[in-house]
SETITI-313789 format. One line per field, with one value per residue (C-alpha): residue number from 1; x, y, z; residue in one letter. Coordinates in nm, 4 decimals, always signed. Example, Ala and Ser with C-alpha at 12.3 -4.5 7.8 and 13.67 -1.06 7.14 Angstrom:
seq: (1_2)
east: (+1.2300_+1.3670)
north: (-0.4500_-0.1060)
up: (+0.7800_+0.7140)
type: (a_s)
This chain:
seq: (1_2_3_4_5_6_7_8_9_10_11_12_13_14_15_16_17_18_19_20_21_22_23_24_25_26_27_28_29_30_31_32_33_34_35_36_37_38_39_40_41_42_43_44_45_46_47_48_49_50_51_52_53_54_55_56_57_58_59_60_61_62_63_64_65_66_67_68_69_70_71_72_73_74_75_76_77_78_79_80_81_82_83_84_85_86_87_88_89_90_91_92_93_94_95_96_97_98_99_100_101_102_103_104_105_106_107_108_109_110_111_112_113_114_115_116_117_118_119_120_121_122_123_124_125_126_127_128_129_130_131_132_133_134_135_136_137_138_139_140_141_142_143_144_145_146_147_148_149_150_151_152_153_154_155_156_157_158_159_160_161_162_163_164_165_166_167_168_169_170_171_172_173_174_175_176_177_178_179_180_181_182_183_184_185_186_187_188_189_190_191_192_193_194_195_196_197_198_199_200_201_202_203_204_205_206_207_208_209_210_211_212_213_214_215_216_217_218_219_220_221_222_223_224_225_226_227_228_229_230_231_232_233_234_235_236_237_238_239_240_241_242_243_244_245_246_247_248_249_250_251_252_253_254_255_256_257_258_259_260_261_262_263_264_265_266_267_268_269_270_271_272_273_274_275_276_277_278_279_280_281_282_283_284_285_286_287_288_289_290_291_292_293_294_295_296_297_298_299_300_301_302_303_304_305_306_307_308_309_310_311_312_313_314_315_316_317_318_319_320_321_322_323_324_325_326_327_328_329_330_331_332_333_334_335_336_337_338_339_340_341_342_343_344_345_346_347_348_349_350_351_352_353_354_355_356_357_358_359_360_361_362_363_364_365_366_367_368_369_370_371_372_373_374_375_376_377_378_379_380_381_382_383_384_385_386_387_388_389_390_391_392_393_394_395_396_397_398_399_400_401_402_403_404_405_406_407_408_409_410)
east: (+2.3969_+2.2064_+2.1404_+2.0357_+1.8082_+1.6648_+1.6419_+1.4563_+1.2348_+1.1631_+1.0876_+0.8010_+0.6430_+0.6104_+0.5066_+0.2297_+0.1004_+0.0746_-0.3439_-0.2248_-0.0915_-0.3577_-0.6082_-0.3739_-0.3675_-0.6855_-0.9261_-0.8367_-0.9000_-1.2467_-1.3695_-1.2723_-1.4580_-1.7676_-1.7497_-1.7339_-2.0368_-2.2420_-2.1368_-2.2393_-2.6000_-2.6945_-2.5739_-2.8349_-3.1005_-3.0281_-2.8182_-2.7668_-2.6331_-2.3127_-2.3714_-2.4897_-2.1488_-1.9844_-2.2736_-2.5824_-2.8180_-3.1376_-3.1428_-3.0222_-2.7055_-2.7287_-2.5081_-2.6290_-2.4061_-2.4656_-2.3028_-2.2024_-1.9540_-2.1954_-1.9172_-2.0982_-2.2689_-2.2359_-2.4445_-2.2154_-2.3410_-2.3336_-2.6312_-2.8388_-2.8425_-2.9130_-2.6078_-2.5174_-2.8281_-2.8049_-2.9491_-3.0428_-2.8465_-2.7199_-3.0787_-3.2479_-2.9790_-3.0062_-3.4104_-3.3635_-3.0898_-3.2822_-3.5971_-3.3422_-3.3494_-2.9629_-2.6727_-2.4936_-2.4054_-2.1161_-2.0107_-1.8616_-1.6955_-1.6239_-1.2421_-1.2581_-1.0291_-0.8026_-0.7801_-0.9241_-1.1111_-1.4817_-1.6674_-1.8555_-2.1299_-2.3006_-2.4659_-2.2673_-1.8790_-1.8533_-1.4744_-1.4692_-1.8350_-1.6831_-1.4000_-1.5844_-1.7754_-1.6357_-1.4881_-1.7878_-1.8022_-1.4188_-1.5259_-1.7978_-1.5771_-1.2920_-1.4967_-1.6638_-1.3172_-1.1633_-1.5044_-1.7233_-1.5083_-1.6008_-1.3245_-1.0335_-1.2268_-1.1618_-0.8608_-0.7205_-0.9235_-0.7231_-0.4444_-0.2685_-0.4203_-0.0954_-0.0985_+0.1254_+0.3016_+0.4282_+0.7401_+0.7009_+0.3728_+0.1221_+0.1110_-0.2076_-0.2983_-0.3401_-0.6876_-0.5590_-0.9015_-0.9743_-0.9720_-0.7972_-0.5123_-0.4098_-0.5391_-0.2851_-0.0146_-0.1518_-0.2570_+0.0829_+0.2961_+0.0816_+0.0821_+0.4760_+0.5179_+0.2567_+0.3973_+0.7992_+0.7398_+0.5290_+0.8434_+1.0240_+0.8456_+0.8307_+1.1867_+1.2304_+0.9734_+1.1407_+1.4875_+1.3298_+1.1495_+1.4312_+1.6406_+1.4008_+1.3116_+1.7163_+1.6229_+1.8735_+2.1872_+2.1311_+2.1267_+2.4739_+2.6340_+2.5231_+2.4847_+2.6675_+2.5193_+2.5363_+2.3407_+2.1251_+2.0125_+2.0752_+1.7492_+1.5710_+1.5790_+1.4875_+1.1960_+0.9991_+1.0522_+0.8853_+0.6285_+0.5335_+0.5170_+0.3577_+0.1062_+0.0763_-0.0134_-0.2782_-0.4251_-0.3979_-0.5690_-0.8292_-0.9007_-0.9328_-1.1362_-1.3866_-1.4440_-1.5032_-1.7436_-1.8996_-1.9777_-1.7733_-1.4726_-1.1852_-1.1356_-0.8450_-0.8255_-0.6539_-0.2667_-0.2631_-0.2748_+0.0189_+0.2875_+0.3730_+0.7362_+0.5582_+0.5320_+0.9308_+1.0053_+0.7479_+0.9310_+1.2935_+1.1829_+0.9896_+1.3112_+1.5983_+1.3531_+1.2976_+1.6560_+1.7522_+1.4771_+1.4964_+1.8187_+1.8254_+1.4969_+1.7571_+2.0210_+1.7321_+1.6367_+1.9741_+2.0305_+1.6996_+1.6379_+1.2801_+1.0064_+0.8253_+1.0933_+1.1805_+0.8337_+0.8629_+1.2484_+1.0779_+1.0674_+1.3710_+1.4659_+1.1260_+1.1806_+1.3242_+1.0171_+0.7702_+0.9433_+0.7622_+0.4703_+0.4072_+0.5626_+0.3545_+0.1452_+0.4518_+0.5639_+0.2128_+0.1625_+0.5470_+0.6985_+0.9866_+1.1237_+1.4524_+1.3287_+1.1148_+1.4350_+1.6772_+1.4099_+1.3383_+1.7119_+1.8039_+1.8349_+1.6588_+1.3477_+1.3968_+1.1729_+0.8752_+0.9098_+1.0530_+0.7052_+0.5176_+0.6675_+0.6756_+0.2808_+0.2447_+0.4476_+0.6970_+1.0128_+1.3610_+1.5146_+1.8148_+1.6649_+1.5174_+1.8341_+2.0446_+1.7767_+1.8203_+2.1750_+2.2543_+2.0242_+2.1974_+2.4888_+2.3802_+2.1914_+2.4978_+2.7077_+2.3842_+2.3984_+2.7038_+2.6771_+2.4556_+2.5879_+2.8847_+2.6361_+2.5352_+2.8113_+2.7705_+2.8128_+2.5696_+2.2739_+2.3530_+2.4040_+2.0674_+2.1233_+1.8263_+1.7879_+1.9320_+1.9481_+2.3509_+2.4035_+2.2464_+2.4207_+2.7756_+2.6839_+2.5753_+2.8687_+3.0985_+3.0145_+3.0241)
north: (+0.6597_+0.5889_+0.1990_+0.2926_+0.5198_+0.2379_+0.0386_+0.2537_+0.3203_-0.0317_-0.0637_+0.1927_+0.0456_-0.2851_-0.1925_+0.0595_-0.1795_-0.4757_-0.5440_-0.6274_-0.2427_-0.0915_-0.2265_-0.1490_+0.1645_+0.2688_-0.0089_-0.0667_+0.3028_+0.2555_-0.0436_+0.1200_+0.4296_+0.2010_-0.0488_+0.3215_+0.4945_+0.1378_+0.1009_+0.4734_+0.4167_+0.1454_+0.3812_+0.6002_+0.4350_+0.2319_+0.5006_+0.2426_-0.0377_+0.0343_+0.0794_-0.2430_-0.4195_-0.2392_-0.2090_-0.4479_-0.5487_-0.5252_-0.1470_-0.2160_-0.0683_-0.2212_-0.5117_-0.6873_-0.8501_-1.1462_-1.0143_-1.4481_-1.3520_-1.0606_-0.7985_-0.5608_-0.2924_+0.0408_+0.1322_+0.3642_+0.5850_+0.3539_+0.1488_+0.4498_+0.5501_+0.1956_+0.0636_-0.2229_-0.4030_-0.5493_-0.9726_-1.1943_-1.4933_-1.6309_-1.7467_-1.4414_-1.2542_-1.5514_-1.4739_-1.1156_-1.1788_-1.3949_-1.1244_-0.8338_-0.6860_-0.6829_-0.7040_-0.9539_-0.9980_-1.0551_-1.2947_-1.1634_-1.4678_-1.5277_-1.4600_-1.1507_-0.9936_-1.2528_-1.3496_-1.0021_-1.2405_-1.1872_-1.3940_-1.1754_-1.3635_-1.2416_-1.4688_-1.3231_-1.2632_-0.9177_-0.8138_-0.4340_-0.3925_-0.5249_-0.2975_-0.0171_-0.0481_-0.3045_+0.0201_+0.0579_-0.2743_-0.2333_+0.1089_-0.0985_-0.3806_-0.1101_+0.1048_-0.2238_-0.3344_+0.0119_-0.0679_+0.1719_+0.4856_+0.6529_+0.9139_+0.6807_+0.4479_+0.7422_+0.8903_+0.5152_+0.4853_+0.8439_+0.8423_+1.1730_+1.5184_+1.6755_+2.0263_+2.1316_+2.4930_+2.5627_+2.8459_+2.8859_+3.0634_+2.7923_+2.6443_+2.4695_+2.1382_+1.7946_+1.6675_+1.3167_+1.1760_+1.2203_+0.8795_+1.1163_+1.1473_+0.7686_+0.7337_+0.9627_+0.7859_+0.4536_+0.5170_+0.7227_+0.4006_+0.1908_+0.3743_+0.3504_+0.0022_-0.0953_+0.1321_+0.1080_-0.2605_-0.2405_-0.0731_-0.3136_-0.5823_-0.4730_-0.4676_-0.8133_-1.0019_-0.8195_-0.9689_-1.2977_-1.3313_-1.2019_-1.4273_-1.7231_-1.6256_-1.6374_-1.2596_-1.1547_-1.3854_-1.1182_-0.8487_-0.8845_-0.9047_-0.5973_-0.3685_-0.3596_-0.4417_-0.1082_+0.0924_-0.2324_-0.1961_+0.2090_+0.1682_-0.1177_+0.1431_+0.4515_+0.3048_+0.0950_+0.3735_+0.6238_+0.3369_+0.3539_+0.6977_+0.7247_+0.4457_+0.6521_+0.9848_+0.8450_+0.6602_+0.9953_+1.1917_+0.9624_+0.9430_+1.3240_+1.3419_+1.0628_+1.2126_+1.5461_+1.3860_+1.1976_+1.5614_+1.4604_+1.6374_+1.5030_+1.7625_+1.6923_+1.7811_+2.0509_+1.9975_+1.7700_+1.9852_+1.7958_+2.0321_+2.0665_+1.9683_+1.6207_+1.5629_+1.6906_+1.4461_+1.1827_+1.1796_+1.1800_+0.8740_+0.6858_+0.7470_+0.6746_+0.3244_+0.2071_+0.2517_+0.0216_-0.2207_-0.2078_-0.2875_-0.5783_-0.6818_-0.6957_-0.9218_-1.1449_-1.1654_-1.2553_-1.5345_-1.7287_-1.9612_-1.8938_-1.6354_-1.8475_-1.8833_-1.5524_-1.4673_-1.6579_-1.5741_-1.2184_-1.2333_-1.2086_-0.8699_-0.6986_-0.8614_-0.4946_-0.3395_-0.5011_-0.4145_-0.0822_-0.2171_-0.4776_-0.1505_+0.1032_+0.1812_+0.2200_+0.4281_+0.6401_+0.6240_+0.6591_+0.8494_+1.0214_+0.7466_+0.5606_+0.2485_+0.5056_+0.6953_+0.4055_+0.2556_+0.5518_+0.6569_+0.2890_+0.2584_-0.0129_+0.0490_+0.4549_+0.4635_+0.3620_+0.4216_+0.8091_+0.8854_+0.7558_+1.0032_+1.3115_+1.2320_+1.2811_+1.6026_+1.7434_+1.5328_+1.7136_+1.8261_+1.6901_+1.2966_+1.2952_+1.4584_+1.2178_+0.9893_+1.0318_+1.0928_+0.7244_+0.6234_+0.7862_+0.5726_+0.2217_+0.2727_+0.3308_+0.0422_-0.1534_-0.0728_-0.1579_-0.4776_-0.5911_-0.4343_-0.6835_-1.0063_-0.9444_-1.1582_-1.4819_-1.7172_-1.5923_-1.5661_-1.8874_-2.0872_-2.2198_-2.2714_-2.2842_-1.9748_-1.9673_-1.7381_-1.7841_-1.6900_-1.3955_-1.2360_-1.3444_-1.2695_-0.8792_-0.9096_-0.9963_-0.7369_-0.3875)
up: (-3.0368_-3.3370_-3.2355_-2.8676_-3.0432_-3.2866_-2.9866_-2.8178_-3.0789_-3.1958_-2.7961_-2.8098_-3.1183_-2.9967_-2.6154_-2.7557_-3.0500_-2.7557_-2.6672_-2.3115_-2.2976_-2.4330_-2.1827_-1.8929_-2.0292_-2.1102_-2.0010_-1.6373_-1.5648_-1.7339_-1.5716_-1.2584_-1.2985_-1.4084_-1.0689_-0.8846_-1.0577_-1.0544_-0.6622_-0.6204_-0.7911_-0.5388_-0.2571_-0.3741_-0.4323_-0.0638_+0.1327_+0.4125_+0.1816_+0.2234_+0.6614_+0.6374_+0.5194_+0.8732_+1.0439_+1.1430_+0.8926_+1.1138_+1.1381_+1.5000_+1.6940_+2.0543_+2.2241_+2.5355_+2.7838_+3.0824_+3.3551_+3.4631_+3.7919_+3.9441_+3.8388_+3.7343_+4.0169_+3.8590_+3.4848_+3.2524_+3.0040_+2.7872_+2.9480_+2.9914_+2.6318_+2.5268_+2.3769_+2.6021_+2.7567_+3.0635_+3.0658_+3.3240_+3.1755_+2.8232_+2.7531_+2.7249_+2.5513_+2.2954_+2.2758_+2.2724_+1.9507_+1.7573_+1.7588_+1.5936_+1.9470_+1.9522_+1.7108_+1.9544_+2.3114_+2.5744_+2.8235_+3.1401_+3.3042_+3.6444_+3.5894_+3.4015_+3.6541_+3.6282_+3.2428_+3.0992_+2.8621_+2.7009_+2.4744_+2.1832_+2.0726_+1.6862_+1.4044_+1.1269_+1.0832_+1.0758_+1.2567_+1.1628_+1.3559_+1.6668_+1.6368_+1.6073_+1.9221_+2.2218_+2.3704_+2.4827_+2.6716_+2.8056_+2.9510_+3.1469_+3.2997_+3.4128_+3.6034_+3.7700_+3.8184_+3.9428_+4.2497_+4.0422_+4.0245_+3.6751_+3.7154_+3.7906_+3.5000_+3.2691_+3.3950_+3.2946_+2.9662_+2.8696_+3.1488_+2.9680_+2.8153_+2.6876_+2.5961_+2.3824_+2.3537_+2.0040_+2.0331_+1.6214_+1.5105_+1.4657_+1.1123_+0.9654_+1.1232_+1.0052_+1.0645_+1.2000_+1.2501_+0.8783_+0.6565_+0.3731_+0.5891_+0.6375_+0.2243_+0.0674_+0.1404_+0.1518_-0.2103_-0.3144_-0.1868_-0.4088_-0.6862_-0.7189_-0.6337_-0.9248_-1.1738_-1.0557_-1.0555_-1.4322_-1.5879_-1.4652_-1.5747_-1.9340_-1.9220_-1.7962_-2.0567_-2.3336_-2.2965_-2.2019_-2.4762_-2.7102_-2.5332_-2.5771_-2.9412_-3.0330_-3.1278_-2.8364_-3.0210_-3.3511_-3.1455_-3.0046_-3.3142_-3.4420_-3.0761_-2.7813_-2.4493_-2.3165_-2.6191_-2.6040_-2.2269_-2.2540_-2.5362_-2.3401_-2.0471_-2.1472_-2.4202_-2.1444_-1.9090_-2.1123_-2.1805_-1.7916_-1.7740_-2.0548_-1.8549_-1.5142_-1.7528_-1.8997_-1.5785_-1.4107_-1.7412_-1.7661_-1.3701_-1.3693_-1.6892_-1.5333_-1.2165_-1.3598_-1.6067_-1.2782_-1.1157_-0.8226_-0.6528_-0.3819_-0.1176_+0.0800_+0.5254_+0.6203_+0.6288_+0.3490_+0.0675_-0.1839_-0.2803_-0.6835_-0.5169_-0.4707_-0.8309_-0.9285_-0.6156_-0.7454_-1.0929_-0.9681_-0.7522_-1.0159_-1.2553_-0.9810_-0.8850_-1.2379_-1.3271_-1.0235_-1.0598_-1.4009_-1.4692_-1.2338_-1.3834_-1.7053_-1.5589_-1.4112_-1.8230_-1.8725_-1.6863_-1.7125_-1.9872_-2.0533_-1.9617_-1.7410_-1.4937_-1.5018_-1.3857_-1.0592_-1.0314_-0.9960_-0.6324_-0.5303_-0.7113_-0.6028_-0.2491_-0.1536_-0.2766_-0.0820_+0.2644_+0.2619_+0.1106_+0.4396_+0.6685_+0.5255_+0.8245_+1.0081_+0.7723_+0.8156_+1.1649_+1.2605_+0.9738_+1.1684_+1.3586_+1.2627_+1.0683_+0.8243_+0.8219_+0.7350_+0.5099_+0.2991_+0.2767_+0.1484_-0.2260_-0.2385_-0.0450_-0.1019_-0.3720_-0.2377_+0.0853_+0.0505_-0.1321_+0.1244_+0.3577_+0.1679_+0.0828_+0.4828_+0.4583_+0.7331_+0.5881_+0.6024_+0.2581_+0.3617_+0.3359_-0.0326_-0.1429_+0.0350_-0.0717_-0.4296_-0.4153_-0.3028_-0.5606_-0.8535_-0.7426_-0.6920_-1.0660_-1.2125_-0.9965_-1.1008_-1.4790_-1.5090_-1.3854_-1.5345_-1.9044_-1.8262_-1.8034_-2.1869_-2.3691_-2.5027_-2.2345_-2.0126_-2.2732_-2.4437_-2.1675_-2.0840_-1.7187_-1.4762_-1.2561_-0.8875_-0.6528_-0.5477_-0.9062_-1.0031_-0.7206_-0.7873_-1.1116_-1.0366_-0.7562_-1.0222_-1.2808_-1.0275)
type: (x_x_x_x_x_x_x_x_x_x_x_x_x_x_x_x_x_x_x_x_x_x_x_x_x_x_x_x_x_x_x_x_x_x_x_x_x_x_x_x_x_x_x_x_x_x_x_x_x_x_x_x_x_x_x_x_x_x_x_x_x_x_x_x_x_x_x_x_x_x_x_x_x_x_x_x_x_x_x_x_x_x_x_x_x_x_x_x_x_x_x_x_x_x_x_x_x_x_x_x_x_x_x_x_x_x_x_x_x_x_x_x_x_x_x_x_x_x_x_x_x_x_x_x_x_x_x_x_x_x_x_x_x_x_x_x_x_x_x_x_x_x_x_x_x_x_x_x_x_x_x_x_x_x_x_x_x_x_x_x_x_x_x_x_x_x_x_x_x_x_x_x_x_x_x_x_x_x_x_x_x_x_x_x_x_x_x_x_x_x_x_x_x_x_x_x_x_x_x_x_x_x_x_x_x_x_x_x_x_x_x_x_x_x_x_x_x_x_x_x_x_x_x_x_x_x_x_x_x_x_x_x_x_x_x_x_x_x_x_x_x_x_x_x_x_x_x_x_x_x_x_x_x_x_x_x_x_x_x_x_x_x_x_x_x_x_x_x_x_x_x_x_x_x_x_x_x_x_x_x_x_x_x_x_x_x_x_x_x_x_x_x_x_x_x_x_x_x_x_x_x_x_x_x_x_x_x_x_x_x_x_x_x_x_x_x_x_x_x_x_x_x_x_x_x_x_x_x_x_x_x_x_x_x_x_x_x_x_x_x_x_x_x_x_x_x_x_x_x_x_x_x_x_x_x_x_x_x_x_x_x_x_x_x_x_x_x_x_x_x_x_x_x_x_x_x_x_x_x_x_x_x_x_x_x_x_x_x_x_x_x_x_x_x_x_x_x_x_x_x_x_x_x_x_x_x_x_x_x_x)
């Protein structure tokens, strides 16, 4: 007990004295804060600065369109109140775009029944504008299609109004069409991949280093691998909590010092359960990722390729990260299940679903259960690739390896 706790100490010290720490810590927070208050200044002073990066830059909001296969007979609303303007041919659209008249224009072929295809014309690449208004255009071209019937064009725009009788009292809504409620868990899955993934990756350039600086060969004569990694553990895992605290400190102190205030929508007021769930997670995931991040350290013979041998321990981790609007959109349906009941991808992926509320007790417990378990089958793996002949024997890192190797040791 007394050498884990040395370890673990001697871990602290070094991790908190380190420069590249200290700015993680305290200067990325800073910098941040500064980009958002310099970024909020020139909104001020030019309110429609940041309109122009989605919007158009000539103070215009009006597409025109060259009707090329005579389709269009009937004018939607969206002619009358000037949005879509009606040309002659490509030539005067062109005109009418080069004098600011027009954000860009469309091109109604001849086959547009057939292929369903327009052309979008617009001197500067700008995807999210287009987005935000070519329904606009497609409401035009289905009622010409549908022989100018605006009803049947909007009964096949929306072709279902469900109403919906709740049996339980009514609770409080989600407002779905706030930005807030897609950003909560967007940000929350972040958040624990970077700082899961951190911990981790303290844990892994320690015993690479040690490893690399022979440090790791005087160690094992004096310490067994288990109080070794048992230190190396729980000292980088206070470290990143100890990281996450003060990012969170500082971002509250900043934006109180700013004036400024987050309200969230209604619905998507976060629980204090989030927080006990949000530290069992981040404990359960480091454990797991951290102890394989270990036996990675192990097994490589220098630090540099154990930073690209990275990859294929936090190849898990990143499933949610590329699923994650799945995960938002679609949080109740079996692959969010399966992926945030997984071990593996539980810690991560779990959070993102409890930050969008409504998740069954029964999955974090389960969640967490079958966590607790594979970090202790992990553990003890990897406590059995500490000996001699895997640190001294200077072998290049491959994948086939490091899993009979973790395979072996469970």
């Amino acid at each position: 007990m007394n050498k884990t706790l040395a370890v673990l100490r001697f871990e602290l010290i070094t991790i908190f004295t380190r420069k590249s720490f200290l700015f993680l810590a305290f200067g990325m927070p800073i910098i941040t804060f500064l980009i958002f208050q310099v970024v909020g200044a020139i909104n001020r002073n030019d309110p429609n600065a940041i309109d122009d990066i989605i919007g158009s830059s000539q103070g215009v909001d009006s597409d025109g369109f060259v009707d090329l296969g005579g389709l269009i007979t009937t004018h939607t609303e969206e002619i009358e109140n000037g949005m879509l303007v009606p040309f002659t041919d490509e030539a005067s659209a062109s005109q009418a775009l080069d004098a600011g008249e027009i954000v860009g224009y469309y091109l109604i072929p001849e086959n547009v029944s057939e292929s369903g295809k327009l052309i979008y014309i617009r001197p500067d690449f700008n995807p999210l504008a287009l987005e935000d208004k070519a329904w606009a255009i497609e409401i035009l071209v289905l009622t010409n299609l549908l022989g100018g019937d605006i009803e049947m064009a909007q009964r096949v725009w929306v072709p279902m109004d469900l109403e919906v009788t709740l049996l339980a009292p009514p609770k409080q809504q989600r407002d779905d069409s706030s930005p807030i409620t897609f950003l909560i868990p967007y940000i929350t899955t972040m958040i624990f991949y970077m700082v899961i993934l951190g911990s981790a990756s303290l844990l892994l350039n320690s015993i690479a280093k040690e490893k690399q600086n022979r440090v790791m060969e005087v160690l094992m004569l004096s310490i067994s691998p288990r109080e070794m990694l048992t230190g190396k553990i729980i000292g980088l895992g206070i470290a990143g909590l100890t990281q996450t605290l003060i990012w969170t400190s500082l971002g509250y102190i900043l934006l109180k010092l700013s004036g400024r205030s987050m309200s969230l929508p209604p619905g998507l007021e976060l629980p204090v359960s989030i927080l006990v769930w949000g530290l069992v997670f981040f404990l359960l995931g480091y454990a797991i990722y951290g102890s394989l991040m270990a036996g990675l350290g192990a097994l490589v013979p220098n630090i540099k390729e154990a930073t690209q041998a990275t990859i294929v321990v936090i190849f898990p981790l990143i499933i949610p990260m590329i699923l994650q609007s799945a995960l938002i959109e679609k949080p109740f349906d079996p692959p969010a299940i399966i992926l945030s009941i997984f071990p593996l991808t539980a810690p991560v992926a779990m959070m993102t679903r409890l930050a969008g509320g409504g998740v069954p007790l029964w999955q974090p417990f389960l969640a967490a259960g079958l966590m607790l378990l594979t970090a202790l089958i992990v553990i003890r793996a990897v406590v059995r690739l500490f000996h001699a002949q895997t640190i001294l024997s200077g072998q290049p890192f491959k994948v086939g390896r490091f899993v009979k190797a973790i395979v072996r040791g469970v």
